[in-house]
C-alpha positions as CSV (number, residue, x, y, z in Angstrom):
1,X,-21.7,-35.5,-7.7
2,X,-24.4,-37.7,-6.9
3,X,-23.8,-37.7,-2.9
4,X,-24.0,-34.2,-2.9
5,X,-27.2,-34.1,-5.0
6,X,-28.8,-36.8,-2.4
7,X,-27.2,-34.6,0.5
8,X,-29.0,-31.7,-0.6
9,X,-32.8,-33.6,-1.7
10,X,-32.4,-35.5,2.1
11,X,-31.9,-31.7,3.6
12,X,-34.8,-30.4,1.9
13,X,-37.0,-33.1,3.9
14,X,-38.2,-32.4,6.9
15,X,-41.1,-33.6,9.8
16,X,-41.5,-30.2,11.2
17,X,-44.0,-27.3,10.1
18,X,-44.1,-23.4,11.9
19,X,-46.2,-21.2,13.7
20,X,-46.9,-17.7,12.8
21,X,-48.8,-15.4,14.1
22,X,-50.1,-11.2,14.8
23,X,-51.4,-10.7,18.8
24,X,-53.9,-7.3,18.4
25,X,-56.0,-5.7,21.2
26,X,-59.8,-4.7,20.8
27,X,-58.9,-1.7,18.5
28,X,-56.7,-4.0,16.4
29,X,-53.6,-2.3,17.6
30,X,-50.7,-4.3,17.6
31,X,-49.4,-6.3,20.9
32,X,-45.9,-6.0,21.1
33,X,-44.3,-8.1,24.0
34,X,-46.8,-10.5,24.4
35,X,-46.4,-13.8,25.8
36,X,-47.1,-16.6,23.3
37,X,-46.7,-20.0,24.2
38,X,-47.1,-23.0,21.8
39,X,-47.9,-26.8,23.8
40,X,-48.0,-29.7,21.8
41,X,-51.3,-31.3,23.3
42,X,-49.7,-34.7,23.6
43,X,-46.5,-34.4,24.9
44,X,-47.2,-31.2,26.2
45,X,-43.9,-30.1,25.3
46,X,-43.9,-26.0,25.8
47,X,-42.1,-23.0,23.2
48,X,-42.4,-19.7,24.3
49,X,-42.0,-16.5,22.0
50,X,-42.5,-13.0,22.6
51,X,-44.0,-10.6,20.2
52,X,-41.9,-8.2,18.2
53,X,-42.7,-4.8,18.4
54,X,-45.3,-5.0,15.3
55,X,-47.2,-7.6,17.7
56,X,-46.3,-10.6,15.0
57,X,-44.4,-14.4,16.1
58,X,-42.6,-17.1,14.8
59,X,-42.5,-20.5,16.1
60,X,-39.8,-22.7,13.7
61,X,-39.4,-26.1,14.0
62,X,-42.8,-27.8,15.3
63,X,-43.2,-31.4,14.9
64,X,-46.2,-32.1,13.8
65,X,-49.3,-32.6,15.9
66,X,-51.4,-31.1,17.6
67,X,-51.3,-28.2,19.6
68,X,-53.0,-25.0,21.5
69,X,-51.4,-21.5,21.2
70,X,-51.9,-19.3,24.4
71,X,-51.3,-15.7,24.4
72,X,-50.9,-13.4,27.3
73,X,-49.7,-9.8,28.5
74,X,-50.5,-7.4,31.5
75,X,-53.5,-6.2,31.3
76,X,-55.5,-8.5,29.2
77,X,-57.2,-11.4,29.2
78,X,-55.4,-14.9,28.4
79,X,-56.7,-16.3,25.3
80,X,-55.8,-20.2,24.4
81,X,-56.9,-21.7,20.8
82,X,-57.1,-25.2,20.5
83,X,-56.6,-27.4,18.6
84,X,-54.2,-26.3,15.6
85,X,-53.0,-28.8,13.7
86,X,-49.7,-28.9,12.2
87,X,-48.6,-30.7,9.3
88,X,-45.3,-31.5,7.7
89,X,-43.5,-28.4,6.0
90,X,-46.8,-26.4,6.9
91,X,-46.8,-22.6,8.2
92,X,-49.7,-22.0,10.4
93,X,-51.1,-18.9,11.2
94,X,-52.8,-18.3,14.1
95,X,-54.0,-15.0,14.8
96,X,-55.0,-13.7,18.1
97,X,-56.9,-11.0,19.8
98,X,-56.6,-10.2,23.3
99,X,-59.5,-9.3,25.0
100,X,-58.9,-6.0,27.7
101,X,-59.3,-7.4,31.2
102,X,-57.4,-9.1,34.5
103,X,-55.1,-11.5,33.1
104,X,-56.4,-14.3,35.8
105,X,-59.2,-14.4,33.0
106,X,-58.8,-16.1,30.2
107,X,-60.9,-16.9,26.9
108,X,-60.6,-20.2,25.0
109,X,-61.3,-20.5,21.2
110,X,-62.2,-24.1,19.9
């Protein structure tokens, strides 16, 4: 009984936090499809997600560090934000807004 209590309490532990997220456009439409991609700033180890069709992501399972979260779809600009800071068992929510344009522009948010 008390190897499966410690199983279960070591389980529950973990060095990892996630990203969340809703990509809009200028009317604050939602951006289904969008390309987000999360690099940890160090390692500069990449995750890529798409969208959903409500515009929203999930990123599981991020060791923690530091990172920038860059978004991207056909016809708008690339936005980056940096730095976002995860945490252990922390969700972060980062937002973005994709500003109309080519998508060889881009926009970065510090």
């Amino acid at each position: 009984m008390a190897l499966a209590l410690m199983t279960q309490v070591a389980s529950a532990q973990t060095s990892a936090g996630a990203l969340v997220g809703l990509v809009r456009d200028p009317s604050d439409a939602a951006v289904p499809n969008a390309t987000v991609v999360v690099t940890n700033t160090k390692t500069n180890v990449m995750t890529r997600q798409q969208t959903d069709a409500t515009g929203n992501y999930f990123v599981p399972s991020v060791l923690l560090g530091v990172y920038s979260v860059t978004c991207e779809h056909p016809g708008f600009k690339k936005v980056t934000v940096s730095p976002v800071i995860v945490s252990v068992n922390q969700t972060v929510r980062v937002d973005l807004s994709l500003p109309v344009g080519d998508t060889a522009e881009s926009v970065t948010v510090q």
